[in-house]
Each structure stands twice: as C-alpha cells, then as structure tokens.
N, C-alpha and C positions, 0 to 999 in steps of 0.2 A: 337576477333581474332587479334592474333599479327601482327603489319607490316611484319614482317620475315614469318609467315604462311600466312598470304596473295599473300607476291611475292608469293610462295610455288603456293598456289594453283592456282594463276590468271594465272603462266607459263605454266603451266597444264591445265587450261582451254585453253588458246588462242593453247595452240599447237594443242588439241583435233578441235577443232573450224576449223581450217587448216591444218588440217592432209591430203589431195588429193586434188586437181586439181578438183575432180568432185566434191566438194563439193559448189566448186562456182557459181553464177547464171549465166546463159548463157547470161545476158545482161552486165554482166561484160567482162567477158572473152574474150566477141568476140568485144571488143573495140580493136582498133589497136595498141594503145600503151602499153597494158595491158601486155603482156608476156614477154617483157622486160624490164621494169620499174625496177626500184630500189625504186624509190619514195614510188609507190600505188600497185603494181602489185607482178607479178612472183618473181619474182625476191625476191624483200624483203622478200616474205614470205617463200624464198629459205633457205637467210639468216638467218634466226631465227631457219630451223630447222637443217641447218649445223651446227652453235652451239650448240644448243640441242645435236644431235650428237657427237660432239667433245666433251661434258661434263659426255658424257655418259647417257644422260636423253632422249633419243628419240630413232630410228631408222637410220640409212643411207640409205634405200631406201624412207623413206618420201622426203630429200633432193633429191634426184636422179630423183623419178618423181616430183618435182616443177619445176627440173631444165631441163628434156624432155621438159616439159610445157610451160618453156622459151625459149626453141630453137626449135620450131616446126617452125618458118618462119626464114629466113635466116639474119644473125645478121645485126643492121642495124649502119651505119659508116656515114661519115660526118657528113653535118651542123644539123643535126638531132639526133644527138647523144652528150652523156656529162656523165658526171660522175652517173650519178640516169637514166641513160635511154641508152640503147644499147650495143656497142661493150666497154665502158667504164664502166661501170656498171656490165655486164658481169662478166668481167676480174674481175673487184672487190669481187665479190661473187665466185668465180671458186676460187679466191686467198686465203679463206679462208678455202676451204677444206678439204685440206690435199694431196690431191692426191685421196680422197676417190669419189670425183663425177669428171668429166671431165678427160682431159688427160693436163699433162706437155706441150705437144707440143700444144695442144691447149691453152691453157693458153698464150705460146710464141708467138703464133699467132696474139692472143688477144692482147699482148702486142706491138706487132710490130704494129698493126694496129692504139693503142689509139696513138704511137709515133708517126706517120704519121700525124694523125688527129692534135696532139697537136702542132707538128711545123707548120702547115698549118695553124692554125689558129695564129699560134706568128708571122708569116709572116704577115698576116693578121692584125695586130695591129700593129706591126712596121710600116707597110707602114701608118696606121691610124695618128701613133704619127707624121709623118717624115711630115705629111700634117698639122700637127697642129690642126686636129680636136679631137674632144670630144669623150669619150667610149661611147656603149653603154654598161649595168649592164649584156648584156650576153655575151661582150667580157672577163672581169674579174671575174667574180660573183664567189660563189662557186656551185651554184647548175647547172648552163650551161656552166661556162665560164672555163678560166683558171686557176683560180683558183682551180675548181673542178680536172682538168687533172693534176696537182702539187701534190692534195693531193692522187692522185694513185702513182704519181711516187717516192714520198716521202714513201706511204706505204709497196710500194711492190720491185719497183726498186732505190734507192736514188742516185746509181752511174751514172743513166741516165741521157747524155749530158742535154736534155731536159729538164729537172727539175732545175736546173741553170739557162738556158735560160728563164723559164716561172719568176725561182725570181728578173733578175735580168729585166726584163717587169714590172712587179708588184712594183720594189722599181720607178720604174719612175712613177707611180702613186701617189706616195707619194708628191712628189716636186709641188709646187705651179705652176700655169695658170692663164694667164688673161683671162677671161670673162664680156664681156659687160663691159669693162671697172674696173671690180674690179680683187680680185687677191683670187682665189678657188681652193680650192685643186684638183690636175689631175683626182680623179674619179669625178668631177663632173657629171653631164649626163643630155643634153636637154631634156628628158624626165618625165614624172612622176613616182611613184616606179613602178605603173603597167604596163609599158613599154610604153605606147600611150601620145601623146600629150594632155592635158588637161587645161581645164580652171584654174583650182585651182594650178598648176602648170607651169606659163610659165616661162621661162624661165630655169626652169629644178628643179634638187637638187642636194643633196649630201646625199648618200644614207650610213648608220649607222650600216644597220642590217649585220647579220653573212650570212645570207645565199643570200641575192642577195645585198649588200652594202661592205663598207672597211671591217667591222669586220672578213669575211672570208681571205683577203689577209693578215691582218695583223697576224690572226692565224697560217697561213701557214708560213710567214716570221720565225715567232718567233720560232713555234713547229722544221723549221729546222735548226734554228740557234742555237736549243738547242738540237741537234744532230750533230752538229758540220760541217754544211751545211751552210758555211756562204761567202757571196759574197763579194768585196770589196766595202765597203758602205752599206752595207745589216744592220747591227746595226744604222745606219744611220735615214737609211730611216722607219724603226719600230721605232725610237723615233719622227721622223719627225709625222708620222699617228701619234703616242700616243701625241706629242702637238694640234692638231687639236683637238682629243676629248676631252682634257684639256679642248680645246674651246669653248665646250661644255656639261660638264658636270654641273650639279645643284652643286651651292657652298653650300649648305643648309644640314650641315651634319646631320639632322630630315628625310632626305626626297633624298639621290642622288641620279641619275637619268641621263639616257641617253635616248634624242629622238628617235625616229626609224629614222627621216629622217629629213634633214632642206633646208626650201625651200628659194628662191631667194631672196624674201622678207624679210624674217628673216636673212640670211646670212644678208644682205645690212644693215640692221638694228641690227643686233648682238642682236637679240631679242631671248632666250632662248624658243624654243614652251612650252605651259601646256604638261608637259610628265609623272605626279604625279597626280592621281594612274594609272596603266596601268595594261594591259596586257602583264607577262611574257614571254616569252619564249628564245628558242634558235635561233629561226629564225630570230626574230625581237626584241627587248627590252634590258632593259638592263642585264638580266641574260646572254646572249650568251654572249652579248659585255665586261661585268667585265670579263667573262672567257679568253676571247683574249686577253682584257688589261695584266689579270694577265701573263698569256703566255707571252708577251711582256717585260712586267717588270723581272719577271725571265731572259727571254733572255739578256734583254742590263743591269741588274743589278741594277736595277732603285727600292730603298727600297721605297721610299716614293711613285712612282705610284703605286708598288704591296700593300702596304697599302690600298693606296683607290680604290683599283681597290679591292680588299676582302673584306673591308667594303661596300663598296655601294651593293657586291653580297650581303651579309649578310643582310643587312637591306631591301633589295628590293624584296627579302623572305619571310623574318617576317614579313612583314607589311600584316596585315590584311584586308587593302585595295585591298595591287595588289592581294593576292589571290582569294578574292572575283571575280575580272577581269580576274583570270585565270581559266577557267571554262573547259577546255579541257582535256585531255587524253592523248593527243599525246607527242612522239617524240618532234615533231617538234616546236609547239607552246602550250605547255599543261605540266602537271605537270610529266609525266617522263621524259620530256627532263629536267627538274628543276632540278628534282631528280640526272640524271645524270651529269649536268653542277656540282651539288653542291658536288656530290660524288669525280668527277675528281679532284675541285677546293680543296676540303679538303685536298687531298694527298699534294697537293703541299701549303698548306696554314700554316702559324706559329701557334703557340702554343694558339696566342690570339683570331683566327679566326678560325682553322682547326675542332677545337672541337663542335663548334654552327653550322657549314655548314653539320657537318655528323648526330647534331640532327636536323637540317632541314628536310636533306634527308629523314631521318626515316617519319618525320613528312608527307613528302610530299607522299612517299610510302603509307602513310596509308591512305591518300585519293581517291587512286586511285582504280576506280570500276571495276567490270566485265563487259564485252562486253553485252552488250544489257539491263545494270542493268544504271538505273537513280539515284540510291541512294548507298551511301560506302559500303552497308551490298554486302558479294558477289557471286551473284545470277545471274540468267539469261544467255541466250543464244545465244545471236542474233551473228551475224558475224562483228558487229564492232562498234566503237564507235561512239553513234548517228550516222550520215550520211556519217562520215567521209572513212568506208569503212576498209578492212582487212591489210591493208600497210604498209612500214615499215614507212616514216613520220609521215602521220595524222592518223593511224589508231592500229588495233590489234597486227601485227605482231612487230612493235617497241617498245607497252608496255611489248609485251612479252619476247623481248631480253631485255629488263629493267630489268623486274624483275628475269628472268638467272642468269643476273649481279649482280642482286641487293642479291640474293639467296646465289650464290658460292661465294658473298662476292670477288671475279675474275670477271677482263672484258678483255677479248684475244685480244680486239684490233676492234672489229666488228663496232665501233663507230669512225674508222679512217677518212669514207667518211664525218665527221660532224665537225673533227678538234677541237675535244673537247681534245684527247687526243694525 
C-alpha cells in the first residue's frame, strides 16, 4: 500500500474509531479534564472531525456532538486553563468552524475571556521580572503559558492589544541574567523540565524544547514577525535566542543535534550533553527546534542559520539511529509530528533541502500504523495508539488530522496551536 492510500485509509479509520462520544469508555470520560482538553480529550477529537468536515470527508453533526460533549460542564477560565485545556482551547476549536458548530457571539465571548486571562497573567510576570525573579516553564511555555495564549491571538485575533504585549514579555526572556553568579539566559528556571525540584537538577535549567522550553517563544516571535507583527527590538531578541542555541548546537555536521535541555552543571562547564541518537519529536528534540530556528532565520534573514537550521532537520530524519528512538505515533513526540515539522519545513526550505524533507515525510507517512496495529501492515482496531489514548497530542485523533493533511496535500491552519506554521 502506498504512503498516499495509507493517509487514505488510516483518516478513515481513526475518524470511524471516533465517530460519538459514546464510543468512549466511561473511565475515560468521566475524568475531569477530559471534556475540555485539547491535548487528550473532547476537544481534539472535535478538531479532527471539523476538518473532516470542512473538507468535505465527514459529517457536521459528528463535530457538533463532540463539541455538546465539551461543553456539558461550564467552561473553565483562569489559573486552570491555557491554550490545550479550557476557555482557550475552546475558542481555538470553535475558531475553526466556520460558523457551522457554535455561535459568533460565543466565539466573542470566548475570546474576551482568553484576553482577560492573558493580561492577568502578563500582569502576573511583569510583577515577576520587576522583582528579579526566575520564570517558572508555565509562565511562558507554549502548552500552559504565554506563549500558548500568543499563538491564539496571532491565529485568530493579531490586531489584539494583547498579543504585542505577550511579545514584547517574551523578547525580555531573551536578554541575559545573573544566576549564581554566572550570566543565563532569562528562561532560565529553578526547576527540573518536570516542574518539581530534584536531585539531578539543582539549580534548575534552560529548557530547549518547543512545547514547554524557548523553542515555542522563539516560534511565536518569528511566525509574527513574518506577518509583519514586529516590535521594536522584536528582530533582536529572535537573533538574541537563536545565538544561545548556536551555543549549543553539535558542531559535528555527521551528527547535529540539539539537547532537549541543559542543566547547571553543563551550562558552568559549556559541556555539550550526549544528545546523538535521540528521540525526535516536536515537543522535545531537535526536529521541533530546526523548525523554530528555521522560522527564526526566515524572519531576521539570517541565510547561514536557515542553512543549518534545514540541514540538522534533514539529517536528524535520516539518521537511522533517531528513527529507531522514535517509536511513537503521535503528534506530539512520534513520527506524524516529524511528518508534519518536515512537510511545513519543505515549503519554506531551498531548492537543496526542500526536496529530501518532502521524501522524508513520505517516508515517515509510510511508517505510521493503525490504531491498535503493532506492525506497518494496516490493521486493527483498538482506540489508540498503545496506551497513549484517542487525542489530539499523543494519540489517534492527531494522526488523524495528519493524515487529512497529509491526503488533500492542504493543511487550513488546524496546526496553528503547535507553531509549526
């Protein structure tokens, strides 16, 4: 079977797979965060069949009750909510519509709410900086933080005061801080990546990845400075971050490479971690991170970073190491997020890189399985991949707008919350 009748049929299964609300198990469902999630829940698998929809491949009432499904408890707002989970999340999914599920005014609603939440929380971080303290990865991150709230208002609203204010937050992360006496870039964070203090992490790090480190701010930067959203000092501060991971990128053009994270110890020591072979993904590694860089490069016009910011994509693909370490499925950290990083990266890639990233993608398309199948052949039933569940991140319903995408050879934007494009 060809990669192209593959998407075919795997979009067609996962939509069949998630066709109702009732098809889920009640030990799912009646988790509390389940019905609004964007991540793992309702929600994403809202997403997957309003595009469906809108491509003319599905129904609008499958959308309609996913999105009942979502709003049976009353939407939830503040320190509890972000971009993949609640009254922001929502909005995002409402936004892509049409007008064919929800209403206009609710929409507006949704929207006045996330602007609320997001000044609240800029407040919130300014007083943070004014004190001289340290972020924590859910003040800016993309999947909790600021970040995340940027990439609604850049998708849906861009003339929002708000969205200014959150960039022009984000380029002061950029600019250098003392800690412990040395001199770290502003996201630094006392923390370990998984939020808690730990032994193998004192002192903290500097966290690398797209979805909870710089690579999502710097994505954001770039994507709206290449929409003509640009701050005074905004080009600045995106070549400022892209020197730091200069700082760190493997000089070893056999093998480039970006850490997922660099801890106190290494920082002090400019010790490069073992980051060859790893696990790709978008969340963490370096296929999300070349994507930002390249974004980056584009925006400030920087030929020689867009270079190796396409090459390291390219070879950190092929290498038959990382794929082996990329054993997943997903979105998120697994081979359609690759698929998708390498698809976007093509459009925008030269004549000497653009053409090896689109047979990548092909490549990577044809590895990926059916839900409940252990092996390429595409078979089986189950509701999600290994354990990871029916979601739009780690699970079914974001293979399945992959392969939509990947099908109509068209992506409408539905990948906006990820900053891939």
């Amino acid at each position: 079977m060809s990669a192209a009748d593959r998407a075919s049929h795997l979009d067609s299964l996962v939509a069949e797979q998630l066709a109702t609300p009732s098809c889920m198990p009640r030990e799912l469902t009646s988790q509390p965060w389940w019905a609004q999630s964007l991540a793992c829940g309702a929600l994403g698998i809202a997403l997957l069949h309003i595009e469906r929809a809108a491509t003319g491949d599905g129904p609008w009432q499958r959308a309609r009750d996913w999105m009942n499904a979502a709003t049976r408890e009353p939407v939830t707002t503040g320190t509890d909510s972000h971009l993949f989970h609640g009254a922001p999340a929502m909005a995002y999914v409402l936004s892509r519509a049409a007008g064919q599920v929800g209403s206009q005014r609710t929409l507006t609603l949704l929207n006045q709410a996330v602007t609320r939440q997001a000044e609240d929380r800029l407040g919130r971080a300014r007083e943070r900086l004014e004190n001289g303290l340290l972020p924590e990865m859910a003040e800016f991150d993309l999947i909790r933080g600021l970040t995340g709230f940027g990439a609604w208002f850049l998708h849906h609203d861009p003339a929002n005061s708000t969205l200014r204010g959150i960039l022009l937050y984000l380029m002061r992360l950029a600019g250098p801080v003392t800690f412990n006496g040395m001199t770290v870039p502003g996201w630094w964070t006392t923390v370990s990546p998984s939020g808690r203090h730990t032994v193998r992490f004192v002192g903290g790090h500097a966290n690398l990845g797209v979805a909870h480190g710089i690579g999502g701010p710097l994505a954001l930067l770039s994507l709206a400075a290449r929409r003509g959203i640009i701050a005074d000092g905004q080009l600045a501060a995106i070549s400022q971050i892209c020197g730091w991971l200069r700082r760190w990128h493997t000089a070893d053009p056999a093998q480039p490479a970006w850490p997922y994270w660099i801890s106190l110890p290494a920082w002090r020591e400019r010790e490069l971690p073992q980051c060859w072979p790893q696990r790709l993904g978008w969340c963490y590694g370096t296929a999300g991170l070349a994507r930002a860089v390249q974004l980056a490069a584009i925006a400030t016009g920087d030929q020689a970073l867009r270079v190796m910011a396409e090459d390291t994509l390219v070879t950190a693909l092929a290498s038959p190491a990382n794929q082996a370490a990329t054993t997943g499925m997903s979105l998120c950290h697994g081979r359609a997020g690759l698929a998708r990083i390498a698809l976007a990266a093509a459009v925008d890639a030269g004549s000497a890189t653009g053409p090896r990233m689109r047979a990548l993608a092909r490549e990577l398309i044809g590895t990926i399985v059916a839900p409940g199948s252990e092996s390429p052949a595409v078979a089986g039933d189950g509701l999600a991949y290994g354990s990871t569940g029916p979601g739009f991140l780690d699970g079914a319903a974001g293979v399945g707008l992959t392969m939509l995408a990947d099908r109509t050879q068209t992506c409408s934007g539905w990948d906006a919350c990820l900053l891939i494009t």
